[in-house]
C-alpha positions in Angstrom: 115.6 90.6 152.7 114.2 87.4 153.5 116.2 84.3 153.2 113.5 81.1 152.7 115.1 78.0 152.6 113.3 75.1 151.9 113.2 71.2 150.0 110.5 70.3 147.0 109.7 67.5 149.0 108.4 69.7 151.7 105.0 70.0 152.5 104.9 72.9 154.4 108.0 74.8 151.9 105.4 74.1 149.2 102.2 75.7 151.2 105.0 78.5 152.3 105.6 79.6 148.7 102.5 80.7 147.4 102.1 83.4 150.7 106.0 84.4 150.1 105.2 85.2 146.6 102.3 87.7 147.6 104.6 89.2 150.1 107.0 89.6 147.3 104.5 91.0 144.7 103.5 93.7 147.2 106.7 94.9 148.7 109.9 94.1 146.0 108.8 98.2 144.7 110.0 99.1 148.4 113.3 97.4 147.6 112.0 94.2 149.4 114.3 91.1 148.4 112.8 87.2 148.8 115.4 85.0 148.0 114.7 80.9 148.3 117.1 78.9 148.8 116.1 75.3 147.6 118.2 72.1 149.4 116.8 69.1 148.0 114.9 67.9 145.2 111.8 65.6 145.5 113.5 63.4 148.0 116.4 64.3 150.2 118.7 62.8 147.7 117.9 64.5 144.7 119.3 67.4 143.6 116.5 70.6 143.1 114.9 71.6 140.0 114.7 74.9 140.4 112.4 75.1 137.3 110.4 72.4 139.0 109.7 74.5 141.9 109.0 78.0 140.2 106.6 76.9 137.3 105.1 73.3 137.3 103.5 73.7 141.2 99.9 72.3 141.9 98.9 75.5 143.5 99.3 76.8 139.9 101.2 80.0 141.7 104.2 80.7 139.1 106.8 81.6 141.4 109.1 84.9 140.3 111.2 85.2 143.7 115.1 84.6 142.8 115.8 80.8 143.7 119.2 79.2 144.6 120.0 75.4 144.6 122.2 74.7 147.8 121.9 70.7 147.8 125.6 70.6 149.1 124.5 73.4 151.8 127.5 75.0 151.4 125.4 78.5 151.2 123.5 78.1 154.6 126.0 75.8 156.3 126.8 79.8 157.1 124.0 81.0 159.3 123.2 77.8 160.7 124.1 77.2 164.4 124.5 73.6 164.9 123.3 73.5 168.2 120.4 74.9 167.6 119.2 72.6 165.3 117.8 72.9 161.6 114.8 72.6 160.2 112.5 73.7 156.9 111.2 75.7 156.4 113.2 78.1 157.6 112.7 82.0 157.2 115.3 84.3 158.0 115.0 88.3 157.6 118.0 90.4 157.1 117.9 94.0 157.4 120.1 96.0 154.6 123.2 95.6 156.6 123.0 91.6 156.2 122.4 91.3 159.9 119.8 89.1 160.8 117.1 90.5 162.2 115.3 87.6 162.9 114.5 83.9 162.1 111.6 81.5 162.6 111.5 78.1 161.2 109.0 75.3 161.0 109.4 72.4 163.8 
């Protein structure tokens, strides 16, 4: 599974999605999971549209990956270590045990 978690407002979350989407296309037969988790809407104080971000993109890429609104971050408040800092996006991949195998983010 891979945890993306990203902001409309994001430049690079926004170039991200389209390449996360082909992943997904090609591997969710294998039992491959993408799952975005969306903080922020347009700006960092607006809640996310998460119809916004699947269908009205200017890529034109319809996005199909489940995507969960976490403006309060109350959802990845849980795998973030403060001291190491946050930013997006951020890409984290669990293995089937919900372990995580490994995480990269942006900045």
């Amino acid at each position: 599974m891979l945890l993306e978690v990203a902001a409309e407002w994001c430049g690079p979350c926004q170039a991200a999605a389209p390449d996360a989407q082909e992943r997904y296309e090609d591997l969710r037969d294998q039992g491959f999971v993408i799952i975005t988790i969306l903080l922020d809407g347009m700006t960092p104080d607006e809640e996310p549209d998460l119809d916004r971000w699947q269908n009205h993109r200017e890529d034109e890429v319809e996005l199909t990956m489940p995507v969960i609104g976490d403006h309060n971050q109350s959802i990845v408040e849980h795998y973030i270590e403060a001291e190491s800092g946050f930013s997006i996006p951020n890409f984290t991949i669990l293995r089937r045990d919900l372990e995580i195998e490994s995480e990269y983010q942006v900045g």
